[in-house]
C-alpha positions in Angstrom: 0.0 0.0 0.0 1.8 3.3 -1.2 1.1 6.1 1.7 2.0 9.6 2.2 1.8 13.3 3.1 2.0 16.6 2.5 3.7 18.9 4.3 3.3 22.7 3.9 2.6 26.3 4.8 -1.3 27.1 3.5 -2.2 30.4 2.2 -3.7 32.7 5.1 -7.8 32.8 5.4 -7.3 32.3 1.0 -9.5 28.4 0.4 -9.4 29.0 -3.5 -5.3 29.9 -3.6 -4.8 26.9 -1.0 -7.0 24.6 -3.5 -5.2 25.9 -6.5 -1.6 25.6 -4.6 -3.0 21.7 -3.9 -4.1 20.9 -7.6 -0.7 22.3 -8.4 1.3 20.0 -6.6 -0.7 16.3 -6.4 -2.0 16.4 -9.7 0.2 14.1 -11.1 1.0 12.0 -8.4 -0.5 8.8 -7.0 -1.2 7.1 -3.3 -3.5 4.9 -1.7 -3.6 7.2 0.8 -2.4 11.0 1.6 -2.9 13.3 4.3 -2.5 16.9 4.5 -2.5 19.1 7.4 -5.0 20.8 9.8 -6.7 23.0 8.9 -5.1 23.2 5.5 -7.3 25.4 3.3 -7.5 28.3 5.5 -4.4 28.4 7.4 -5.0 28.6 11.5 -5.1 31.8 13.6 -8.6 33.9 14.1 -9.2 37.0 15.2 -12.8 36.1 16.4 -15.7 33.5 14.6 -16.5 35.7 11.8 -13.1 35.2 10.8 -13.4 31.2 11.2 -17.2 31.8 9.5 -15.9 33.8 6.9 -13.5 30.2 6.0 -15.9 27.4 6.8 -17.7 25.4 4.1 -20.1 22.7 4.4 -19.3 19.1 3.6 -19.6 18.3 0.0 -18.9 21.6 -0.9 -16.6 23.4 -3.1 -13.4 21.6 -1.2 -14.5 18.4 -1.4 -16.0 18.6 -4.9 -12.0 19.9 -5.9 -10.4 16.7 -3.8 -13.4 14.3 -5.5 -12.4 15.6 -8.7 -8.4 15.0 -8.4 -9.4 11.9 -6.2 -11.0 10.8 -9.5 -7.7 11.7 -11.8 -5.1 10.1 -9.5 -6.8 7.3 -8.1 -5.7 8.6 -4.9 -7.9 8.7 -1.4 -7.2 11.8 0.6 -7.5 13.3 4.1 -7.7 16.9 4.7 -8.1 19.5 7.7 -11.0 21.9 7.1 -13.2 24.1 8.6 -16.7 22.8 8.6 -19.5 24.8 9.2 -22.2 23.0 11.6 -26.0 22.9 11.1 -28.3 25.3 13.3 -29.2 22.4 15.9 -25.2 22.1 16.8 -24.9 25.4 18.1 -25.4 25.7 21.7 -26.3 29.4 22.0 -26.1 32.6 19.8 -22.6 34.0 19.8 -21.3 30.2 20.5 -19.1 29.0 17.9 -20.6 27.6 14.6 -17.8 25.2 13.2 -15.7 22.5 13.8 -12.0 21.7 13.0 -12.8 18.8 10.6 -10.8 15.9 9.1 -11.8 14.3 5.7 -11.5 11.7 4.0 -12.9 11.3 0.5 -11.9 9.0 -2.0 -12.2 8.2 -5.9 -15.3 6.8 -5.6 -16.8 9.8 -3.9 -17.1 8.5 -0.4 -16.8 10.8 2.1 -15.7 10.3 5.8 -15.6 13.4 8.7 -13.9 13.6 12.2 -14.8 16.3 14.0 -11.9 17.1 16.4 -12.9 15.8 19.9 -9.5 17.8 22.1 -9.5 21.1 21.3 -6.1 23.2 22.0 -6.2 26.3 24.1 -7.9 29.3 21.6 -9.7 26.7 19.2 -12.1 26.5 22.5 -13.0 29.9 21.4 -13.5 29.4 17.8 -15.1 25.7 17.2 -17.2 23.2 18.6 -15.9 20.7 20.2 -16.5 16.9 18.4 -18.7 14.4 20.2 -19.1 11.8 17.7 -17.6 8.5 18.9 -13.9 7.3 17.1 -14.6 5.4 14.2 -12.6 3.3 11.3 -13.3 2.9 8.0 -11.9 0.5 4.9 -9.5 2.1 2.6 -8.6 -0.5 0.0 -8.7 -3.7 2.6 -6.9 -1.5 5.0 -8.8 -0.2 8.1 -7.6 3.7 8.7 -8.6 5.9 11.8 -8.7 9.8 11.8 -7.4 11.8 14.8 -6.7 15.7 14.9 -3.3 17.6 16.4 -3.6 17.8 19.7 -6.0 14.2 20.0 -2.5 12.8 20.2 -1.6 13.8 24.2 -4.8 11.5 24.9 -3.6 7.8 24.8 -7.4 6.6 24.9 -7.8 8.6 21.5 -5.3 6.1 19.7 -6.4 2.7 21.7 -10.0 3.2 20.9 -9.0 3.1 17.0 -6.7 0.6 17.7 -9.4 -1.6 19.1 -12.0 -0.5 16.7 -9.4 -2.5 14.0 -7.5 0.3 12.5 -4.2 -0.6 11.0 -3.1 3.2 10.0 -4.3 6.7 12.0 -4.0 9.4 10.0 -3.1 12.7 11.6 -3.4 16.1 10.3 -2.1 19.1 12.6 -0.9 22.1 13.1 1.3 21.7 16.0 3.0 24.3 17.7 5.3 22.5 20.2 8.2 21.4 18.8 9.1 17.7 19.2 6.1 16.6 21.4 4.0 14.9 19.1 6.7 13.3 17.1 7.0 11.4 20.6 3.9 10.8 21.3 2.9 9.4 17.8 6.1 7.0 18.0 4.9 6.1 21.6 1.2 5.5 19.9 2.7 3.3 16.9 4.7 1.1 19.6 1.7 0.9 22.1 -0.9 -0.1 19.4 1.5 -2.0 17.0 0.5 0.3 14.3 1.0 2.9 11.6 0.6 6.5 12.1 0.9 9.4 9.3 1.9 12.6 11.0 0.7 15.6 8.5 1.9 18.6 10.2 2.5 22.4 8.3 5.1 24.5 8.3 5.2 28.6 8.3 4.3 31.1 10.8 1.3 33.0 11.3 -0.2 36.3 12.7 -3.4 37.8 14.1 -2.8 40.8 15.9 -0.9 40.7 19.4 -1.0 36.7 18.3 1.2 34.6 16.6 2.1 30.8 15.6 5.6 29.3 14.9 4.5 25.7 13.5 6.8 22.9 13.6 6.7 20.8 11.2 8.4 17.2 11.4 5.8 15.4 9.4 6.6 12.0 9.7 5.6 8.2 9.1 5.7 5.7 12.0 5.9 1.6 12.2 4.3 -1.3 14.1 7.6 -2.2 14.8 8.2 1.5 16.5 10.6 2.9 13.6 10.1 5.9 11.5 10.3 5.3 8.2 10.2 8.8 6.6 10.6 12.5 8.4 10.4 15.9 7.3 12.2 18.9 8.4 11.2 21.4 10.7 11.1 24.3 8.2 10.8 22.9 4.4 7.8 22.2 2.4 7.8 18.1 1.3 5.5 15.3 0.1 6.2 11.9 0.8 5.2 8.7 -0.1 6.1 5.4 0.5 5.0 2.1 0.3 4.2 -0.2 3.5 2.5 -3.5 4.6 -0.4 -3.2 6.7 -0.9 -6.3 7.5 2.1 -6.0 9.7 -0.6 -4.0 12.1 -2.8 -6.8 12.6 -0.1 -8.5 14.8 -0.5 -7.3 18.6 1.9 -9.7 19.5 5.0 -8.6 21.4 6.6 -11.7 22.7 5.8 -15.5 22.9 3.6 -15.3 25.9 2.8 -11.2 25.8 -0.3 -9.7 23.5 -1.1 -6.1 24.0 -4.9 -7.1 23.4 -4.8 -9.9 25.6 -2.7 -8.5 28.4 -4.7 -5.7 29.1 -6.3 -5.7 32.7 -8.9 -3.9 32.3 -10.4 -4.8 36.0 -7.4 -2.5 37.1 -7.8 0.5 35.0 -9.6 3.7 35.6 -11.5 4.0 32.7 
């Protein structure tokens, strides 16, 4: 199976020049399966929810109908970081916010998947609605793939859940802002679960008045076996793709007489 991402610095609050800049640089290439970033058609700093309004679509839209369309021309399934905009009944009170920082998966036969982020970080409690949607998997091509968002990756149960739920790969778009944290944590996640884990982080830094955002990226590709197969820098725009076996993520073994299924004690945990 031939995986990847894309790793780069999106256009600020500009969806058309961030779809064009996209066409421009997948349009001849193929995957299975590649992730882009966060929040990767607006870029990520507001000044307040008009702003994050002002950048939300629905889902299909125009976005998706652009990554059905070159889903369709390089038989390639991809996930990407929006904003979504929510329906009237998801919005708690007038002046709460009215979107959610959604992942999305679509795919060449116009299948369409969305996480809605369940952990937001610090000001996206100000901008978006926070996801209540239980963690689900879903079949890419015989492979079973799991969708998590930036900062879903400091909660361990985020990752198990999927991992329990089947999934082979989690895909990861962020937008992280703390340098060398989640390139930890994912590896920790891929060795814990015996899985794969695809890391699409951006690059670039942003500002918003008094406000501004350094991102880090470090996009990188993680094993079963707790290696990483393909990084990024911290600063450079790449795309990557590489070819794995994900059948390798269906053994939870870890020695003879040790499964990390098996040898959970459950009657001892918290939660």
């Amino acid at each position: 199976m031939k995986i990847g991402y894309f790793q780069y610095n999106p256009y600020y609050h500009n969806i058309p020049k961030n779809l064009e800049f996209i066409q421009s640089r997948l349009n001849n290439l193929s995957a299975d399966l590649l992730v882009l970033p966060e929040l990767s058609l607006s870029g990520y700093l507001f000044k307040n929810n008009d702003e994050v309004l002002a950048c939300a679509e629905t889902i299909p839209g125009p976005s998706s109908d652009m990554f059905l369309a070159l889903a369709k021309k390089t038989q390639t399934a991809y996930i990407y970081g929006c904003i979504e905009k929510a329906d009237q009944k998801s919005i708690s009170a007038e002046g709460a916010p009215e979107c959610y920082n959604s992942s999305v998966y679509i795919d060449p036969q116009g299948e369409i998947k969305i996480y809605r982020k369940a952990h937001l970080f610090n000001r996206e409690k100000i901008h978006f609605i926070q996801g209540n949607d239980p963690f689900f998997v879903f079949d890419v091509q015989g492979v079973t793939v799991g969708m998590l968002i930036c900062f879903d990756h400091m909660f361990p149960e985020a990752a198990r859940t999927l991992t329990l739920l089947g999934a082979q790969i989690i895909c990861h778009p962020s937008n992280l802002v703390l340098s060398g944290f989640a390139q930890a944590t994912t590896l920790a996640r891929s060795i814990e679960n015996q899985i794969y884990w695809i890391l699409a982080n951006r690059i670039g830094t942003e500002f918003s008045g008094s406000v501004s955002c350094t991102y880090t990226g470090g996009s990188q590709i993680t094993a079963p076996n707790g290696s990483v197969i393909v990084s990024s820098s911290q600063e450079m725009e790449d795309l990557q793709i590489i070819d794995i076996d994900p059948s390798l993520a269906l053994n939870k073994s870890i020695s003879k007489r040790n499964n990390i299924f098996d040898d959970r004690r459950t009657d001892l945990y918290l939660v």
